[in-house]
C-alpha distance (Angstrom), angle and dihedral (degrees) to the residues before:
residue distance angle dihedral
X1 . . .
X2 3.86 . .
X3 3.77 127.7 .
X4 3.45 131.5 -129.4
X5 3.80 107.7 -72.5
X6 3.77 123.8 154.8
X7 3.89 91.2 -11.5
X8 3.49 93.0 -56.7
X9 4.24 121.2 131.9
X10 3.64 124.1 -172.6
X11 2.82 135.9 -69.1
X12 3.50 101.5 -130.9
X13 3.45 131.7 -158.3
X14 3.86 129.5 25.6
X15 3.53 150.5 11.2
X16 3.71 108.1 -136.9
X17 3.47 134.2 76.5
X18 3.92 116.3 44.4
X19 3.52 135.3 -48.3
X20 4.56 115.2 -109.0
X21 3.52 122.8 177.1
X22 3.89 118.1 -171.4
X23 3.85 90.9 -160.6
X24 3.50 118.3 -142.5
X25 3.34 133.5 -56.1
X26 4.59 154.2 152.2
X27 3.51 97.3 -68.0
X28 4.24 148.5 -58.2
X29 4.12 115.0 -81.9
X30 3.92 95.8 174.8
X31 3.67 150.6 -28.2
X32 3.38 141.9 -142.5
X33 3.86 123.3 -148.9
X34 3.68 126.8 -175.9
X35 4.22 109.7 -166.6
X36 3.34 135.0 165.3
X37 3.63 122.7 161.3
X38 3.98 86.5 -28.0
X39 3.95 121.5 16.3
X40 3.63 103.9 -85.6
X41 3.87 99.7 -172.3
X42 3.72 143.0 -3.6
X43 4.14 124.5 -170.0
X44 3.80 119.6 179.2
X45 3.73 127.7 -156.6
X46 3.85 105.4 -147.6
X47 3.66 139.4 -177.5
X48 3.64 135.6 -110.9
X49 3.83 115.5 -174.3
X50 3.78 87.6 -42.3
X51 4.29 94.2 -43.9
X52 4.19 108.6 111.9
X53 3.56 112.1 -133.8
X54 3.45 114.3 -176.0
X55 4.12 116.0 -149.8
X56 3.75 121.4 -138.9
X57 3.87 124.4 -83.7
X58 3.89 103.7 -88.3
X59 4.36 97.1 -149.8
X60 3.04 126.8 45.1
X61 4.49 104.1 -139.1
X62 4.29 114.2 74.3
X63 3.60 93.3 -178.9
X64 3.48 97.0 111.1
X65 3.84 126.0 74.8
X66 3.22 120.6 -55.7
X67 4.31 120.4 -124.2
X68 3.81 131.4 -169.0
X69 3.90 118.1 -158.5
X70 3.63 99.9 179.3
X71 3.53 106.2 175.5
X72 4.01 119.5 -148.9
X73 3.68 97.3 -110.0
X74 2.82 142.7 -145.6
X75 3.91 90.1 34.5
X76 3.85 95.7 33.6
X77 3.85 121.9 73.4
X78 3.67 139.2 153.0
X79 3.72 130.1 -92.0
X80 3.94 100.9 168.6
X81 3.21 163.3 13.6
X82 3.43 145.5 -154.0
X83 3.75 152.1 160.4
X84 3.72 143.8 128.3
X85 3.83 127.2 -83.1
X86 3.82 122.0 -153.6
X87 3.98 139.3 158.9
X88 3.97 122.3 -84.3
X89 3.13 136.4 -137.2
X90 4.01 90.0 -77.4
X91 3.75 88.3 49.5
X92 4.04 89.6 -105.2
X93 3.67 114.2 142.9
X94 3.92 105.0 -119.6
X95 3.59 135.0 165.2
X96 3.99 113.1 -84.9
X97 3.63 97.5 178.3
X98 3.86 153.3 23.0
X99 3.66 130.3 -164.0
X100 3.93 107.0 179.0
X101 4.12 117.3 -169.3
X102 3.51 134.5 -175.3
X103 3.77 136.6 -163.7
X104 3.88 78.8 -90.6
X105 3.61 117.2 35.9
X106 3.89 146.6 -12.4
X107 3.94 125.6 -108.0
X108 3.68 123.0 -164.7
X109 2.83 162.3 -40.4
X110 3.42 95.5 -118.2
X111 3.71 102.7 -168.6
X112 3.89 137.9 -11.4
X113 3.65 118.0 -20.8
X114 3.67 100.9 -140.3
X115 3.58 141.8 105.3
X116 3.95 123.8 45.9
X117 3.89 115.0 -14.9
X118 3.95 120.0 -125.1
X119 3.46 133.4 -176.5
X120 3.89 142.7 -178.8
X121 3.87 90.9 -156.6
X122 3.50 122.1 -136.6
X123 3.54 111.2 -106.1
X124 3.94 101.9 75.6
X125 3.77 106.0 86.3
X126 3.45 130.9 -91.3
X127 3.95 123.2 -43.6
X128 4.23 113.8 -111.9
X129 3.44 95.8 177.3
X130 3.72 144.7 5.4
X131 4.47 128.3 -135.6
X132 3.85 134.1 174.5
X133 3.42 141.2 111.3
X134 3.88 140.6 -63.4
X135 4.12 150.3 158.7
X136 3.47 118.6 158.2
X137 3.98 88.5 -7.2
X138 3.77 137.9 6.1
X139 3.42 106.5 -74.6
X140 3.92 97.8 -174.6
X141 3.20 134.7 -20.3
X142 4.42 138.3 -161.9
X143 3.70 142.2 176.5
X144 3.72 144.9 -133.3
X145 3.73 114.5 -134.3
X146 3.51 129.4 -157.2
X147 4.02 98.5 -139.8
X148 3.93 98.0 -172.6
X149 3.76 88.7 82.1
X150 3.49 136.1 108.3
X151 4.38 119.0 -121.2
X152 3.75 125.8 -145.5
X153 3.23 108.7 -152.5
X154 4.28 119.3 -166.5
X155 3.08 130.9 -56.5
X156 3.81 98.0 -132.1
X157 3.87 119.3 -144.7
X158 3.55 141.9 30.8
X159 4.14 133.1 -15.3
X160 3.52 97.7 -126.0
X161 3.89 125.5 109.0
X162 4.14 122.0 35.6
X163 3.63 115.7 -55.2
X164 4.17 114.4 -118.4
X165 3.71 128.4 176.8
X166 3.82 120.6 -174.1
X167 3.61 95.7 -153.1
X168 4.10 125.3 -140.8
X169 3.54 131.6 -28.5
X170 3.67 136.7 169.1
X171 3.63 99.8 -104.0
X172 3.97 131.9 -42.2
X173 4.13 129.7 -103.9
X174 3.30 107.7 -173.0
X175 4.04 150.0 6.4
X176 3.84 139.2 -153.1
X177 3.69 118.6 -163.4
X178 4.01 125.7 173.4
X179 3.66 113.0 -158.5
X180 4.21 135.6 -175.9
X181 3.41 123.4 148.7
X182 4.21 83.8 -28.8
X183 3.37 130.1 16.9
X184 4.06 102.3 -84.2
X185 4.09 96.4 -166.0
X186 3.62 149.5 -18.5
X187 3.78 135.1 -154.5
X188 3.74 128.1 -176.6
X189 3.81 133.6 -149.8
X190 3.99 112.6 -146.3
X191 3.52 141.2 -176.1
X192 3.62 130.4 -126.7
X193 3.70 113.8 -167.0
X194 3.97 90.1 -45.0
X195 3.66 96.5 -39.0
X196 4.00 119.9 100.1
X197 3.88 129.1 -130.0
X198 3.51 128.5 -179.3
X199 3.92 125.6 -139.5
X200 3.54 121.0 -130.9
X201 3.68 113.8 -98.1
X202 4.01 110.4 -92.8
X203 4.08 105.6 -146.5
X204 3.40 130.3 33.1
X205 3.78 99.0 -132.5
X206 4.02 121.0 93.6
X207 3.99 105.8 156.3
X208 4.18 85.6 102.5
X209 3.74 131.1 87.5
X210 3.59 115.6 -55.5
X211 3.81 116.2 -133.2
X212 4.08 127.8 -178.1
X213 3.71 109.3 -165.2
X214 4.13 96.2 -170.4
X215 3.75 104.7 -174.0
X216 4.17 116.6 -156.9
X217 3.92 98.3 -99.2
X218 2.94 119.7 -120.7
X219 3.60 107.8 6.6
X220 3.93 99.7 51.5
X221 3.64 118.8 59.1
X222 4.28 130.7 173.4
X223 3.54 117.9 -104.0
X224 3.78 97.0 171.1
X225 3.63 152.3 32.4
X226 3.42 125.1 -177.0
X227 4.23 134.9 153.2
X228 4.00 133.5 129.0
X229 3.45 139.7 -94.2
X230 3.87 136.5 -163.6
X231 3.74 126.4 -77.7
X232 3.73 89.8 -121.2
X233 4.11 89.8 108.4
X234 4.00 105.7 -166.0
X235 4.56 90.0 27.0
X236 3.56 88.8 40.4
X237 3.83 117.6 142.6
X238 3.87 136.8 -173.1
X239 3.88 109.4 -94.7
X240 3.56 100.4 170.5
X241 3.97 139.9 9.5
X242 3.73 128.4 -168.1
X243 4.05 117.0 -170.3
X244 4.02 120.2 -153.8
X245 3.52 121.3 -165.6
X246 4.25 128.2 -178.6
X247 3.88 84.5 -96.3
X248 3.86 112.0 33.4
X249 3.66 146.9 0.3
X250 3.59 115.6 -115.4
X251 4.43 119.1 -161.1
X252 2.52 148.8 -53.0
X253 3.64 102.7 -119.9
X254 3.77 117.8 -153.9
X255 3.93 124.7 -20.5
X256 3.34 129.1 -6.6
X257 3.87 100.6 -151.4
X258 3.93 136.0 101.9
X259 4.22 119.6 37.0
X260 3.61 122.0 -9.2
X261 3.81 124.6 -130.4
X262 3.81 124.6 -175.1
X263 4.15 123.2 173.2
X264 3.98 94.1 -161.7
X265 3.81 116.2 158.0
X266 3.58 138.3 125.5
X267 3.34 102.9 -71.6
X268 4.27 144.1 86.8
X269 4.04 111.7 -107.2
X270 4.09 107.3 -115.8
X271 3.59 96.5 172.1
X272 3.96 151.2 13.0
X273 3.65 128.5 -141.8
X274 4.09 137.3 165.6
X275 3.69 142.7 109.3
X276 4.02 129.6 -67.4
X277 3.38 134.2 165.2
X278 4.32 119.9 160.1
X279 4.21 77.5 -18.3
X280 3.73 138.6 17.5
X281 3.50 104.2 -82.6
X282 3.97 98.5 -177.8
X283 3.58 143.9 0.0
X284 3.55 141.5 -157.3
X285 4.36 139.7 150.5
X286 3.03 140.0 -146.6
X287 4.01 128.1 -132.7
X288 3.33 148.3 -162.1
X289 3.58 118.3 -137.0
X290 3.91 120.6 -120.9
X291 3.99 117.6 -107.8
X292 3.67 100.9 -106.4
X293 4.32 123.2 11.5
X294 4.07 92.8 -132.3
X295 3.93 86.4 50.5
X296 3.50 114.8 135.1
X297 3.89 123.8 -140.6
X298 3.87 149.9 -168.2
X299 3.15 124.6 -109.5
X300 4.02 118.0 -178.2
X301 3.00 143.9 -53.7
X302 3.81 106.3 -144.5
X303 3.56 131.1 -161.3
X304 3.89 135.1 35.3
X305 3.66 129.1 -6.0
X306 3.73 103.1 -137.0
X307 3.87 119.2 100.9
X308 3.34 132.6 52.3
X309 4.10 120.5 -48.1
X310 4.29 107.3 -120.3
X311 3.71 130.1 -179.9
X312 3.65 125.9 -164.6
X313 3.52 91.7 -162.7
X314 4.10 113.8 -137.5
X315 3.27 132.5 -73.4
X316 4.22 147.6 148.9
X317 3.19 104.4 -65.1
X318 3.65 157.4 -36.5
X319 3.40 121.0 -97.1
X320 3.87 105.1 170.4
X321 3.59 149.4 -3.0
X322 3.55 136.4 -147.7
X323 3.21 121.9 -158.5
X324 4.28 132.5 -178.1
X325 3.38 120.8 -167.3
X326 4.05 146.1 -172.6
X327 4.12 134.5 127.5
X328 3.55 80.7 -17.0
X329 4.42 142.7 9.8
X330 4.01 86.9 -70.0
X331 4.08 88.0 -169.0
X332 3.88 148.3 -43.1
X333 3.72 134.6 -136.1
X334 3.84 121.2 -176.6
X335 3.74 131.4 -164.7
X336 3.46 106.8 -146.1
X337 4.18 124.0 -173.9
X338 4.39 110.5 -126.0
X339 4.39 90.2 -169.7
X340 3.34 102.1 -30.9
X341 3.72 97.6 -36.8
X342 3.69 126.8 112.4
X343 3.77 121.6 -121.8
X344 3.82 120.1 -177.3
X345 4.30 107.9 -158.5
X346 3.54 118.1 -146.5
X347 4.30 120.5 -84.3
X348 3.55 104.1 -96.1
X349 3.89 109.1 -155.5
X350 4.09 117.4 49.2
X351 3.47 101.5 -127.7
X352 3.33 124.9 121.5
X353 3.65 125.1 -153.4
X354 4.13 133.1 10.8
X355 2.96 129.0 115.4
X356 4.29 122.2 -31.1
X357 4.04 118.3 -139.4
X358 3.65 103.0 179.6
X359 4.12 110.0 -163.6
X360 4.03 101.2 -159.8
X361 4.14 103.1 -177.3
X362 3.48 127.0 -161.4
X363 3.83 109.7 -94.7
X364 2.55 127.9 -116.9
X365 3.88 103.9 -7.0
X366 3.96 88.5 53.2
X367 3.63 122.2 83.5
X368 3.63 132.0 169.8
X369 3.81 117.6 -122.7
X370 3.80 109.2 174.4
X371 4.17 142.6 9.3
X372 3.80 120.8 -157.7
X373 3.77 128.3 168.5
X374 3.69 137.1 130.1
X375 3.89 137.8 -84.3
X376 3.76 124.2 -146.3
X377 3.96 140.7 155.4
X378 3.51 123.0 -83.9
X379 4.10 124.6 170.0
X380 3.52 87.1 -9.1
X381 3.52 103.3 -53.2
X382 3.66 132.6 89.3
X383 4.08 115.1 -110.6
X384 3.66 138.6 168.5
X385 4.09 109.1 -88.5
X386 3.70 94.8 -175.6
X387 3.59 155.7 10.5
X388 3.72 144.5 -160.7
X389 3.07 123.1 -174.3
X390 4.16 125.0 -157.5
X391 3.75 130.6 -163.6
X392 3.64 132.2 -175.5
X393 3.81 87.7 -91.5
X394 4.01 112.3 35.8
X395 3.63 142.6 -23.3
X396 3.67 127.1 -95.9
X397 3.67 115.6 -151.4
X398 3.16 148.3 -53.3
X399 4.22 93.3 -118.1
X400 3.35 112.5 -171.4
X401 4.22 131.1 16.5
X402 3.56 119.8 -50.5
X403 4.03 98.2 -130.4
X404 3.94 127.1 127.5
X405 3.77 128.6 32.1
X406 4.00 119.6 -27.3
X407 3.52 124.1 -122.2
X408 4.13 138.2 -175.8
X409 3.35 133.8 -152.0
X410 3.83 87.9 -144.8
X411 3.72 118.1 -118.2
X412 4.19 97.9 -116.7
X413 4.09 102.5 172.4
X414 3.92 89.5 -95.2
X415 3.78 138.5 97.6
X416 3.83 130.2 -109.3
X417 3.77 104.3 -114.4
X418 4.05 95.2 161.1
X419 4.02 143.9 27.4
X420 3.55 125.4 -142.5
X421 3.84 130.5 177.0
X422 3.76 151.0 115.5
X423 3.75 121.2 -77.7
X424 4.16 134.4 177.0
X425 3.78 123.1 139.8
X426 3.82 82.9 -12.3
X427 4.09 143.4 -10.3
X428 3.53 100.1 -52.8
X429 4.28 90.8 173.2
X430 3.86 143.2 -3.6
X431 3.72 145.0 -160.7
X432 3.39 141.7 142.5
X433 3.73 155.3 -126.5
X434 3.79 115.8 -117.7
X435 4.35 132.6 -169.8
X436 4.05 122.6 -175.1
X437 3.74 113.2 -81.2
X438 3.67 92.7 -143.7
X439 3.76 124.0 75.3
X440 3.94 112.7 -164.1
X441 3.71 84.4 -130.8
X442 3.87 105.4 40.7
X443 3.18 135.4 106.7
X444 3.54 124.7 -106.3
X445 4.17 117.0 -74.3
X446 3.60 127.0 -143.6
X447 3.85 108.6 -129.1
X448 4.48 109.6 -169.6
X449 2.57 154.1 -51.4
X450 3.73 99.9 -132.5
X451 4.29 122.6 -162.5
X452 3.73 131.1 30.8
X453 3.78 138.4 -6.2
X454 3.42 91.9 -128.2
X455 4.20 128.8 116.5
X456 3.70 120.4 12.2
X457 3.83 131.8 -39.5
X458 3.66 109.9 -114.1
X459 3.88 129.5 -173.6
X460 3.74 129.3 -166.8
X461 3.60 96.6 -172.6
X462 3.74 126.4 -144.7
X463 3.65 124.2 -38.0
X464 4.04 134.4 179.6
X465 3.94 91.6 -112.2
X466 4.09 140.9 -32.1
X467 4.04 118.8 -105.9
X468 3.43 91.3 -179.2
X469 3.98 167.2 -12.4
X470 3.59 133.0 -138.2
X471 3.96 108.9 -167.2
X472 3.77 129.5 174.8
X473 3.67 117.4 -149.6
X474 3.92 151.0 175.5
X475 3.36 130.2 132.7
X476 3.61 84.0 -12.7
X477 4.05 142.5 3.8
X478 3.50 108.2 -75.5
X479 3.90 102.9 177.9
X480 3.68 143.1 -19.1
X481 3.54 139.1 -158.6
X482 3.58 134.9 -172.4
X483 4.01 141.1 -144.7
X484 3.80 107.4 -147.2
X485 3.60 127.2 -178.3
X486 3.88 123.2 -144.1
X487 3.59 109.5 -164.3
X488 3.82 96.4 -39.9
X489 4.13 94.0 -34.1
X490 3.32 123.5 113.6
X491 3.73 124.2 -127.5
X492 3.64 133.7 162.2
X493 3.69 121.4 -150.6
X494 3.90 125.4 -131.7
X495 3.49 119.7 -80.8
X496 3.84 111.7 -93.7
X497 3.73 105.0 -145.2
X498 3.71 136.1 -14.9
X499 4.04 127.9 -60.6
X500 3.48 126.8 -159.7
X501 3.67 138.6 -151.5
X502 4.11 94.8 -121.4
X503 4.08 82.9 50.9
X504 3.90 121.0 98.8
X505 3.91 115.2 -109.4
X506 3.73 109.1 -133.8
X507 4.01 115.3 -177.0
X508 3.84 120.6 -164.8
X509 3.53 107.5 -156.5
X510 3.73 119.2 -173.7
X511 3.96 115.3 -156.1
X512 3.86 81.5 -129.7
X513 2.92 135.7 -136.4
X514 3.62 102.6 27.0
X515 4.22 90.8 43.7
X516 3.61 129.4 59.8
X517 3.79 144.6 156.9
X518 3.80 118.1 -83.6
X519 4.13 93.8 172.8
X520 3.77 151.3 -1.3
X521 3.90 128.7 -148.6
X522 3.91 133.4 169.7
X523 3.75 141.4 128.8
X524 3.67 131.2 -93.4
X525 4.65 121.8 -166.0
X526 3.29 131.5 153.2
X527 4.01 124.4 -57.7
X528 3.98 117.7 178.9
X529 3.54 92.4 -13.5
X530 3.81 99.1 -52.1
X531 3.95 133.3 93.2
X532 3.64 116.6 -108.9
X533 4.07 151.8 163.7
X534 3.93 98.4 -85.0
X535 4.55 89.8 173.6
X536 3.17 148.0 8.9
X537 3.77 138.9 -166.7
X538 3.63 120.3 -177.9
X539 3.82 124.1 -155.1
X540 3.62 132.6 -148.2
X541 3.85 138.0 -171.9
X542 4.13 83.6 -109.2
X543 3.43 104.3 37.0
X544 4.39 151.4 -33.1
X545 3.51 126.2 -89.8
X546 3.64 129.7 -157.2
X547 3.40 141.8 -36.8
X548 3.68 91.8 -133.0
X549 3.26 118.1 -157.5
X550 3.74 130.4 -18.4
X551 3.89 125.6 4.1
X552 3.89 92.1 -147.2
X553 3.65 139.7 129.9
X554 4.17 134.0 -5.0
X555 3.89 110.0 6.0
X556 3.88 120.4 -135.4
X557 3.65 126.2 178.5
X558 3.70 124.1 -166.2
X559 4.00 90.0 -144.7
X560 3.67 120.4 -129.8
X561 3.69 116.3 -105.5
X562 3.67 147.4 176.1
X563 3.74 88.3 -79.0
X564 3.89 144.6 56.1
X565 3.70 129.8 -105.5
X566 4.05 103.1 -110.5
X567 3.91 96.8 172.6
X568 3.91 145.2 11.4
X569 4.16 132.5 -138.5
X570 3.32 133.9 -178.8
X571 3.93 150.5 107.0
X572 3.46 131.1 -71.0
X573 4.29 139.8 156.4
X574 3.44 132.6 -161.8
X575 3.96 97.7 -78.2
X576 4.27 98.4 40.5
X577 3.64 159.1 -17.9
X578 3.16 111.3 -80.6
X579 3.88 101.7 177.4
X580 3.61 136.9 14.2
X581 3.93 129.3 -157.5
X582 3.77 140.2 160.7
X583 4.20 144.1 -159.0
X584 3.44 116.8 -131.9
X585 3.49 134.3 -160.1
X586 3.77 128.7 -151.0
X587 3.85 113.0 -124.3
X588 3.80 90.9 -125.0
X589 4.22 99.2 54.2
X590 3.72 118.9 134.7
């Protein structure tokens, strides 16, 4: 498989048959796919500068049935495409499957949904041409994307009300959001190359909370929206919207109950659109795509401004932190790894003494993925009280007191590989430097376990997918139990922990092999003296499941990715789960 390298994605599949390249061109109106028990042919009508040119037929057989994906154009394009790829009956590796989606809906599958999942993730740009290989069939197949484009993603919600879009902006200052029992409107402050323009408000209702997310122009910028909305699919409304910017997390606003929607990618938000009426019925955004996929960025810092601004810089790793507390976060020191070298920064904060929390990870399997704490005023000035710091497998701390106003360094699907801040007689503020987790051509990475130390450690190993999960829960989890596939096999894993017959029975069943689990969250606290898994919520590619359980305690979130979750570790006993963590996969491995 081939990385992304001058817009170009796979292909994927193959080796047989002979090589087609459409070139590049405006954009995709439609295809036409012929499949059978492998895809047997694909032709694609495309655009150039408002001319249709359609491209030859790429496979030779038609027998199968015939599909149309005629895309609404010129507003409708393609962002990805995926499938499965598999060997035929002559042992050729051939295309089984195709999943086409636009910035406005999915089509497919087109074919059989079995074999070795690809994808051209949908966070690139839009596709202007298509390449690959074929004979009798298509025997793989890849795209060139454009990656200068703005994505719509969604909306999210129900059809009812009028439909608005406010187009693209630059970037966006500021929101207002009323919310009661839903959220009644929204309206959004942009920026236009340094001048401001307010959106129209979208709902008619105002009797709610109001809410004034002001975001610090120009430097902080929303990369994602996320909330719920209820079950009701055509009369559903917005109950509940939470806003995420590189710095902070802002909500959420209203109730968090019914089906959860999130629009996270790799990408800054440039625009809203959706449908409201007396409520908002749906909503969606619209991003632009950051410069380069492995490019790292900043995310904070939080707390005071006094001090002295510092900046580690970036680098690999980290290896260790040092941390010295007392009324306050007295200082921090971190030992970061530049290629396999070690690198100690300077202590930021000039207090000496406290008390000394050392956070020694495991390198170089042991990354860190997020810091949250809490910021508060001390002799006038406002300092960071606290920190916790989370890798991708366990928490370490909190050090410090937990007084003041919270913040996150949001979980994004990267790696911290830097610290920034301000520092003086003590941490005044922090933030950090993150990179993507996943390489395209890595292996897969362990990310957990996440609870107590308690029980046994247990470790399923790596699988080709999960089918499904079997978890007993009340007040807390009491087991689980998972349904792996290995290459088509089934095999189901031990079960990790104890249930019980007063317990609820809650099965997880993926329609396999098109679905599968992109990330786990949950809480774990204290039960009977020991820490344990108190929730769980499993997502999938098609849709959440759960909580299960009890929403209680520390949260943890095993973020989603640009992979799938091919295996689970932990510990358990014979009374609970104590921990909980997964293998992922990225969606371009080898």
């Amino acid at each position: 498989m081939e990385k992304i390298a001058n817009g170009s994605v796979g292909p994927f599949g193959g080796k047989g048959g002979a090589a087609w390249d459409d070139g590049i061109h405006s954009t995709v109106r439609q295809l036409i796919i012929y499949k059978g028990s492998v895809v047997d042919s694909i032709q694609i009508e495309y655009d150039d500068n408002g001319q249709s040119k359609w491209s030859p037929k790429h496979g030779e057989s038609d027998a199968g049935e015939r599909n149309v994906v005629k895309l609404e154009y010129p507003d409708e394009f393609l962002i990805s495409i995926s499938g499965y790829c598999t060997d035929d009956d002559s042992h050729r590796t051939v295309v089984r499957s195709l999943t086409i989606q636009s910035n406005r809906n999915q089509y497919g599958p087109f074919g059989t949904e079995d074999g070795k999942y690809f994808s051209t993730q949908s966070n690139s740009g839009k596709i202007t041409g298509l390449h690959g290989r074929c004979g009798l069939c298509l025997d793989s197949i890849g795209a060139y994307f454009n990656p200068d484009l703005s994505i719509s993603i969604g909306p999210f919600g129900g059809s009812g009300g009028n439909q608005w879009n406010d187009g693209v902006y630059t970037t966006i200052r500021q929101l207002i959001i009323h919310h009661g029992a839903v959220v009644e409107s929204i309206q959004i402050e942009y920026d236009k190359n340094g001048r401001f323009h307010w959106s129209d408000k979208h709902g008619e209702s105002e009797g709610g909370q109001r809410n004034l997310v002001k975001l610090d122009y120009p430097d902080e910028f929303l990369i994602s929206l996320s909330g719920y909305c209820t079950e009701d699919s055509d009369s559903a409304v917005v109950r509940s919207l939470t806003i995420q910017s590189n710095k902070n997390i802002y909500g959420p606003y209203g109730i968090e109950e019914g089906k959860y929607f999130s629009t996270l990618t790799s990408g800054k938000i440039i625009g809203f659109h959706g449908r409201s009426g007396l409520y908002m019925d749906s909503i969606g955004a619209i991003f632009e795509p950051f410069s380069k996929p492995c490019q790292s960025i900043a995310v904070g810092p939080f707390g005071g401004h006094g001090g002295d601004e510092w900046d580690d810089g970036i680098y690999t790793t980290v290896r260790q932190i040092v941390i010295y507390t007392g009324l306050v976060i007295n200082s921090i020191q971190i030992e970061y790894d530049k290629n396999g070298r070690s690198k100690w920064s300077e202590k930021h904060g000039e207090i000496n003494g406290g008390v000394r929390h050392p956070v020694t990870l495991d390198y170089p399997g042991e990354f860190l993925i997020s810091i949250s704490g809490y910021c508060n005023t001390h002799s006038g000035s406002n300092v960071v009280q606290s920190l916790t710091f989370e890798s991708n497998r366990r928490t370490y701390g909190h050090f410090g007191t937990k007084i003041g106003t919270y913040f996150k360094l949001p979980i994004t699907g990267g790696k911290i590989v830097g610290f920034n801040g301000k520092s003086g007689y003590c941490l005044d503020s922090i933030g950090a430097h993150y990179e993507p987790i996943l390489d395209p051509c890595s292996q897969p990475i362990s990310i957990g376990p996440f609870g107590g130390h308690g029980g046994g450690q247990w470790d399923d190993g790596i699988y080709s997918t999960v089918r499904q999960l079997v978890i007993f829960s009340g007040s807390f989890i009491n087991s689980i139990q998972i349904h792996y596939d290995r290459k088509g096999r089934s095999e189901w894993s031990q079960k990790h922990g104890e249930s019980s017959e007063l317990r609820t029975i809650n099965t997880v069943k993926l329609n396999y092999p098109g679905e599968f689990l992109i990330s786990i969250s949950g809480y774990y606290g204290q039960v009977s003296g020991l820490v344990v898994v108190r929730s769980l919520t499993i997502e999938s590619n098609k849709t959440t499941y759960g909580p299960f359980g009890v929403r209680d305690g520390n949260y943890f979130n095993i973020p989603p990715t640009s992979g799938k979750i091919i295996g689970f570790h932990g510990r358990s006993s014979g009374d609970y789960l104590h921990s909980i963590g997964a293998y992922i996969e990225p969606f371009f491995n080898s």
